[in-house]
C-alpha positions in Angstrom: -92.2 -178.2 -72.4 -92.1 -180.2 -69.1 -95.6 -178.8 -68.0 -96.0 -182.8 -65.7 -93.6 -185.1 -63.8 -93.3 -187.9 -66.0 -92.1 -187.2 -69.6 -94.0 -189.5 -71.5 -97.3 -187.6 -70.3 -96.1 -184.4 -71.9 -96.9 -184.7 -75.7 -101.0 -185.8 -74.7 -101.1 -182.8 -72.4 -99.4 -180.6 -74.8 -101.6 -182.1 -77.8 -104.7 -181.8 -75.3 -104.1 -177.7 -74.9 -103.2 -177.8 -78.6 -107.3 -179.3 -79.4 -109.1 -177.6 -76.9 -107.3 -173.8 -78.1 -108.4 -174.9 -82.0 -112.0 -175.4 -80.4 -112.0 -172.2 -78.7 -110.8 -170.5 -81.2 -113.5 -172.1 -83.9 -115.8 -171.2 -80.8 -114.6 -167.7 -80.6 -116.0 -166.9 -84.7 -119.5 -167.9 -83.7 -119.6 -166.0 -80.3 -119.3 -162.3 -78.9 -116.4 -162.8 -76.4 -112.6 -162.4 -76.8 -110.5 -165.7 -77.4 -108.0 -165.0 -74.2 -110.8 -164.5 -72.2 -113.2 -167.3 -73.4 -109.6 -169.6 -73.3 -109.4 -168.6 -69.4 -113.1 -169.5 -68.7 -112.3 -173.1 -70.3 -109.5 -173.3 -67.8 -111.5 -172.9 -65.2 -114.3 -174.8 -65.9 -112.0 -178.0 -66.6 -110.3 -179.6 -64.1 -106.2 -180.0 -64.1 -106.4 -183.0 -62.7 -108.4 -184.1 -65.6 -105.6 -183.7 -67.9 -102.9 -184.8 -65.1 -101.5 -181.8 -65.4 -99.2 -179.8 -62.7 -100.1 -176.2 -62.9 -97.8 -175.0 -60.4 -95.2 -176.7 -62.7 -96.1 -175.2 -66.1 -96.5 -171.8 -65.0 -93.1 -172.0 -63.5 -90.9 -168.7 -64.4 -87.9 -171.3 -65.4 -90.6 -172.3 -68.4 -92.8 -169.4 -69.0 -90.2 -166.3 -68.7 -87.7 -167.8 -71.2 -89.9 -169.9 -73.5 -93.3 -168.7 -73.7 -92.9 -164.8 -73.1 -90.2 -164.2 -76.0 -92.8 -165.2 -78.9 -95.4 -162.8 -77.5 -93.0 -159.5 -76.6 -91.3 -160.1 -79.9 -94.5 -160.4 -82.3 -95.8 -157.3 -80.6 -92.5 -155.0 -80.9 -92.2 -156.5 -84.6 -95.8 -155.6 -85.8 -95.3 -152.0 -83.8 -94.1 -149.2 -86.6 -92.0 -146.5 -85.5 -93.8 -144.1 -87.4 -96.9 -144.8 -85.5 -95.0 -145.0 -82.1 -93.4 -142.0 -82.7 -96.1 -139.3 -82.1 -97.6 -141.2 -78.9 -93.7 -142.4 -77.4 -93.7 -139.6 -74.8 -96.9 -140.8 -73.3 -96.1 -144.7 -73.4 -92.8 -143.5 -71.8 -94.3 -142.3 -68.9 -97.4 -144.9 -68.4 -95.1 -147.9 -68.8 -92.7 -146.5 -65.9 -94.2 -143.5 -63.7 -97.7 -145.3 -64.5 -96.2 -148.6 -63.1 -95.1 -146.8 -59.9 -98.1 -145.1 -60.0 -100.7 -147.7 -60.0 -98.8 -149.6 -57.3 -98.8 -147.3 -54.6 -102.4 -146.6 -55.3 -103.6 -150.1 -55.5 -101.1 -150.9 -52.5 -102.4 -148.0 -50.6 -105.8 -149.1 -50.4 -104.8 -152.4 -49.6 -102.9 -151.3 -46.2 -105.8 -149.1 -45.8 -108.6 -151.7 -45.8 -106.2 -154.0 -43.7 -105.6 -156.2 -45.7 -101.9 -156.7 -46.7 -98.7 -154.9 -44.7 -96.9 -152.2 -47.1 -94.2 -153.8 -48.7 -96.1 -157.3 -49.3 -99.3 -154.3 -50.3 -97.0 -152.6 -52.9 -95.2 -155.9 -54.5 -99.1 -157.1 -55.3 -99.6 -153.6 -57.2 -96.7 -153.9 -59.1 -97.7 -157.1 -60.3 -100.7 -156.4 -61.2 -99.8 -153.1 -63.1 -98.2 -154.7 -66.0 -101.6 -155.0 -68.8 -101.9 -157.2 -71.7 -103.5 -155.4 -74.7 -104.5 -159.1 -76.4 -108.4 -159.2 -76.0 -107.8 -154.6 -77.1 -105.7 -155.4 -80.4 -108.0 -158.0 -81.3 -110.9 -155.6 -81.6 -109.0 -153.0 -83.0 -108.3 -154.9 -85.8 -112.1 -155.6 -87.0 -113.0 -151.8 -85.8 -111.1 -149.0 -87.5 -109.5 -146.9 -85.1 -106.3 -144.6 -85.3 -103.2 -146.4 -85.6 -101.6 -144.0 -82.9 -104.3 -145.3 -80.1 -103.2 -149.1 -81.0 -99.2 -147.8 -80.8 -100.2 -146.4 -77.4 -102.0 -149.2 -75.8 -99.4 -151.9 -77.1 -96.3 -149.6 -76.8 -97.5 -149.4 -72.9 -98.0 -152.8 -72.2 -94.8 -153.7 -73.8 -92.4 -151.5 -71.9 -94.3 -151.7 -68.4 -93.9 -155.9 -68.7 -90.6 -155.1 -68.1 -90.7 -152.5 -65.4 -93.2 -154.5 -63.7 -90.6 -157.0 -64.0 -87.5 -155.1 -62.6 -89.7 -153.5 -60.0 -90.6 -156.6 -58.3 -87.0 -157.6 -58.6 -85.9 -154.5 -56.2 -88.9 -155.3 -53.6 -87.8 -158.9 -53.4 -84.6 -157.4 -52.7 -86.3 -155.1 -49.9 -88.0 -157.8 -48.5 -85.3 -160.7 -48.4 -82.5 -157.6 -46.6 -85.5 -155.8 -44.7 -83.5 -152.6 -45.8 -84.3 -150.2 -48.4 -81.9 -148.1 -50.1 -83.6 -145.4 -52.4 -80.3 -144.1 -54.3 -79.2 -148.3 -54.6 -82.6 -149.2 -55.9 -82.9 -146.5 -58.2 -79.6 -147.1 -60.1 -80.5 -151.1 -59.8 -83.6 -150.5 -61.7 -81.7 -147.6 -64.3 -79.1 -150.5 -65.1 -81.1 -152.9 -65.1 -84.0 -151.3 -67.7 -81.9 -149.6 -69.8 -79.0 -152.3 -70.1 -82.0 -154.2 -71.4 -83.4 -152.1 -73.8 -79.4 -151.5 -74.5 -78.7 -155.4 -75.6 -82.0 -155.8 -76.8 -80.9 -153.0 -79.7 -77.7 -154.6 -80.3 -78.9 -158.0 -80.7 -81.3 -156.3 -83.3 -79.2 -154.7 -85.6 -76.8 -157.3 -85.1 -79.4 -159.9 -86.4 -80.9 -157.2 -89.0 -77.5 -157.1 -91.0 -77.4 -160.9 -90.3 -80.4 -161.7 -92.2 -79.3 -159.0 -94.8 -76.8 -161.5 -95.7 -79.3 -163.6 -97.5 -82.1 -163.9 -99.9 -83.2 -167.2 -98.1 -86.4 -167.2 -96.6 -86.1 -170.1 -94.2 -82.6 -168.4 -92.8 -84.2 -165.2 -92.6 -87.0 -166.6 -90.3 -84.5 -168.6 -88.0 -82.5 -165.3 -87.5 -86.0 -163.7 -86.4 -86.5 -166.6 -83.8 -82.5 -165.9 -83.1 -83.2 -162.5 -82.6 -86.5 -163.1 -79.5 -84.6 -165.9 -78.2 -81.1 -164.6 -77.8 -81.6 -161.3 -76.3 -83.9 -162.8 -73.6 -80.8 -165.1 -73.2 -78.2 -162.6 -73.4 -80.0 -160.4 -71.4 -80.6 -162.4 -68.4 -76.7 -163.8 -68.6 -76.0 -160.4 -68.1 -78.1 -159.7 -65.2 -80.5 -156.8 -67.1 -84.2 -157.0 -68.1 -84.8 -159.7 -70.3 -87.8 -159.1 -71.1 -86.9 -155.8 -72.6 -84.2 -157.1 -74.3 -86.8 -159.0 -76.2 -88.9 -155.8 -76.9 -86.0 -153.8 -77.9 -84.7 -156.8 -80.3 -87.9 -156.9 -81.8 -88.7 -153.6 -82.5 -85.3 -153.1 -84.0 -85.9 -156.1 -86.1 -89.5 -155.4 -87.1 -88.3 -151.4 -88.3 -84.8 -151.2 -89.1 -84.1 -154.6 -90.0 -87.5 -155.1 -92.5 -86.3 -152.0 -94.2 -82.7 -152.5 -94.7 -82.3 -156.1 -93.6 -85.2 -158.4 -95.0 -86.2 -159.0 -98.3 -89.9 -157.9 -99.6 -90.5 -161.8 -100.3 -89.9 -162.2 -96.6 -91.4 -159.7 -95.1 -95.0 -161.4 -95.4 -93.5 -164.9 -94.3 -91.9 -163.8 -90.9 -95.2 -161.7 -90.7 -97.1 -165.3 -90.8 -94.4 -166.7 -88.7 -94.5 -164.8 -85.8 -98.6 -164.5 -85.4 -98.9 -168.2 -85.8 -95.9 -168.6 -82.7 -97.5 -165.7 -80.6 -101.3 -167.5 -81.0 -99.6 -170.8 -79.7 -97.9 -169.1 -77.3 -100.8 -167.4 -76.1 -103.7 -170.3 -76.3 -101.0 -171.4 -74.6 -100.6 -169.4 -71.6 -104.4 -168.0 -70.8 -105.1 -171.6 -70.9 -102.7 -173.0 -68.0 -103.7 -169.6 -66.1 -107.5 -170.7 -66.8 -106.1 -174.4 -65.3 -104.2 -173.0 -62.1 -107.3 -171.2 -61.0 -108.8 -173.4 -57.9 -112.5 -172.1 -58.2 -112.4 -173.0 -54.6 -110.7 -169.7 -53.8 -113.2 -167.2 -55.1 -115.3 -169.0 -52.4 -112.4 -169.2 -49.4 -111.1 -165.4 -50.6 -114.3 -164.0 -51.5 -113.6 -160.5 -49.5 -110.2 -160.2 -50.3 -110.7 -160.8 -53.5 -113.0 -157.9 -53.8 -110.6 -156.1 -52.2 -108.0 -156.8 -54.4 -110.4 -156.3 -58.0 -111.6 -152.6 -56.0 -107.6 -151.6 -55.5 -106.5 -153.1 -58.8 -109.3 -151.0 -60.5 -108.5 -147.8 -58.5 -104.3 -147.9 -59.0 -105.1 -148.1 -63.4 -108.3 -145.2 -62.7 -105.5 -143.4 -61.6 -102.8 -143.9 -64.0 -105.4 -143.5 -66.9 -107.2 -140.4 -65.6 -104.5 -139.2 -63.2 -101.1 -139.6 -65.1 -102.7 -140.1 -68.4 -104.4 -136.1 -68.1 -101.1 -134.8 -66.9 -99.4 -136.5 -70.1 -101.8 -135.1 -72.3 -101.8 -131.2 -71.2 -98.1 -131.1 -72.2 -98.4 -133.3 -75.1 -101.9 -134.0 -76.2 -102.0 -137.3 -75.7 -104.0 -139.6 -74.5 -107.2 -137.6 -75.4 -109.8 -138.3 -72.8 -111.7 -141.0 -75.4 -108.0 -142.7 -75.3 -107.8 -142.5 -71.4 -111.2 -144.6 -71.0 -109.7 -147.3 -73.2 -106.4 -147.1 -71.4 -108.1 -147.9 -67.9 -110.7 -150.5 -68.9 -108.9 -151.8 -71.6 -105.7 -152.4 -69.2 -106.5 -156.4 -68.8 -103.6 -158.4 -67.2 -102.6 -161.3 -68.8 -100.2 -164.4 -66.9 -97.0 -162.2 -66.3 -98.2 -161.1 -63.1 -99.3 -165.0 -61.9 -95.4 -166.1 -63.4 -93.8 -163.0 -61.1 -96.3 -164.1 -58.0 -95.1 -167.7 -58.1 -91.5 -167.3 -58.5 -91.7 -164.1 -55.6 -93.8 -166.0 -53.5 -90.6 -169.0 -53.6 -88.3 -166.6 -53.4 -88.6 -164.4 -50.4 -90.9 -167.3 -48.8 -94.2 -164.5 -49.0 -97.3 -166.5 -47.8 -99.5 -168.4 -50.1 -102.1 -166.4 -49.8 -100.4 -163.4 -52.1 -100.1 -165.6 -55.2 -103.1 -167.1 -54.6 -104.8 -163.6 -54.6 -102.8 -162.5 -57.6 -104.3 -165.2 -59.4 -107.6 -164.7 -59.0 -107.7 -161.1 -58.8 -105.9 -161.2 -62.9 -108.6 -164.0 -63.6 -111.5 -161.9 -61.9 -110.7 -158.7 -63.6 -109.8 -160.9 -67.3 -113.5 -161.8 -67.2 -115.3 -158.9 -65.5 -113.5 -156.2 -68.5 -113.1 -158.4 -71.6 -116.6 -159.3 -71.4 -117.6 -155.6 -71.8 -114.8 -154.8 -73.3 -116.2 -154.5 -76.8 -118.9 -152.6 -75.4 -116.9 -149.6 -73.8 -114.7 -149.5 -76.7 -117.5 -149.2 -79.1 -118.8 -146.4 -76.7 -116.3 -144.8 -76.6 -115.0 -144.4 -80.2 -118.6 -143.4 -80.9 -119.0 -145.9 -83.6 -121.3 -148.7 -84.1 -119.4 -152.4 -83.1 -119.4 -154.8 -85.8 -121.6 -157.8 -86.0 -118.7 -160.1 -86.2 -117.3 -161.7 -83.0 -114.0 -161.0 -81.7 -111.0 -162.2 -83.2 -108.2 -164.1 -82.3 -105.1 -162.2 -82.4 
């Protein structure tokens, strides 16, 4: 993982990230605060430069997108059951796409309003910072019983609107490198480009599914697994469609059709183990280097506008939770207004956004100032909700919280 410039510096760094994740995480049993969060905190109070690492370097897309995002989409879509998905699909259907869209013209909106950023620049920002990571959510779920529809729906979302996030900001980097904007064009772009996706992302699943059929070995069956994540992000960005929900779509196939008809039961607990010890690393991991690329400077030099950006942020996932989210549930049922609190302060936003900023901001030559804002704003609002998360949640399920700290995932 080239994370500095000189090669034989990379195994210390890595090994330094390595330690000080193990001491969080022993950290994280003894006090009340989510591991991601807590992990982000460390980030920021120690120095890169300490470490001589390059930030801008190891939260490059070329490293994150294709080696440290498949482990985490495809432990998620794995763990998620059909059966559990099933009842609450229509609603994560709409949240992870018309939420998206949703939430970015709001938080965009108010943006443009206040003055702050011009429209397209205002709406690229809200898509970013739409996509939510349900890491710091899951982990409390899983020490507090709750239904396993309301853990389908939170995950389910964040899952599938990673990758429209991802597709959307594809189409406005198109917009704002042509200065033209085609409606019909950019629909169809982001139609072919989602669903051929979600398309090769199935086929790689079944493909590897009767693969790993083929055998009884457990060692094979767990490389086809890592075959499974890797490949469709692989295949999927060879063929110009969303990665990233090829790797959801490979992984769900894999963690339902192919552990029914593909693994054997000896297995079934080994790739379990597998996949949550690679989607720990690759988290410590990641909250980590977005902790390190925080220049605490900023919240000084950006104070306002980061305010700004935290108010608008806040105000495009109100609306998506109360706004979309009530809508969903009139004709369905769900989310029930308990489930809509948790949807809107439980919608924390992990590195994904910071990845899409930097490689945007390169792109289409944006100015600094965007990804710096994106950055903070992710690392302002990861503090602000997980440190109440627990709080709200317990609220809001109308259950006492346990006395045991939150878990890693």
């Amino acid at each position: 993982m080239p994370v500095v410039g000189s090669s034989s510096a990379e195994l210390p760094v890595i090994l330094l990230l390595l330690v000080a994740a193990s001491v969080v995480a022993l950290v994280v049993q003894r006090v009340r605060i989510p591991y991601t969060v807590l992990l982000v905190i460390v980030g920021i109070v120690v120095p890169s430069d300490a470490l001589g690492l390059d930030t801008a370097t190891a939260l490059s897309p070329s490293i994150v997108l294709p080696i440290i995002l498949p482990p985490l989409l495809f432990e998620a879509a794995f763990a998620l059951r059909w059966h559990d998905l099933a009842p609450v699909g229509v609603a994560v259907a709409i949240l992870a796409t018309a939420g998206v869209a949703v939430c970015a013209v709001v938080t965009g909106g108010v943006l443009v309003l206040t003055g702050l950023l011009s429209w397209p620049v205002a709406l690229l920002f809200g898509v970013l910072v739409a996509a939510t990571d349900p890491v710091a959510v899951v982990a409390f779920f899983q020490r507090a019983p709750v239904a396993p529809q309301l853990r389908a729906l939170v995950e389910g979302e964040s899952l599938l609107n990673d990758g429209t996030a991802v597709v959307l900001v594809g189409v406005l980097g198109g917009l704002l490198l042509s200065g033209s904007f085609d409606p019909a064009r950019a629909s169809i772009d982001f139609i072919r480009v989602a669903l051929g996706g979600l398309a090769v992302g199935a086929m790689v699943g079944v493909a590897t599914s009767l693969l790993a059929r083929g055998t009884s070995d457990n060692l094979v069956e767990a490389t086809v697994s890592i075959v499974a994540a890797y490949g469709s992000y692989v295949i999927g960005d060879y063929l110009h469609v969303s990665g990233v929900l090829a790797v959801v779509a490979a992984g769900s196939v894999f963690g339902n059709f192919g552990r029914r008809f593909g693994l054997s039961a000896a297995t079934e607990q080994a790739i379990d183990h597998l996949w949550r010890f690679l989607a720990f690393i690759a988290n410590s991991l990641v909250f980590l280097l977005l902790g390190l690329a925080v220049v605490p400077n900023d919240f000084v030099r950006l104070g306002p506008q980061i305010a700004l950006g935290v108010a608008a942020t806040l105000s495009g996932r109100a609306t998506v939770a109360y706004g979309v989210g009530t809508l969903v549930a009139i004709y369905g049922g769900v989310p029930p207004r308990p489930w809509r609190h948790i949807l809107f302060w439980g919608g924390l936003r992990g590195a994904l956004p910071v990845v899409i900023a930097i490689a945007i901001t390169d792109e289409v030559h944006l100015p600094t100032i965007v990804r710096d804002l994106v950055l903070c704003v992710v690392a302002t609002t990861l503090i602000i909700q997980g440190l109440t998360l627990e709080l709200v949640i317990g609220r809001v399920l109308g259950s006492r919280t346990s006395t045991q700290p939150l878990a890693t995932r």
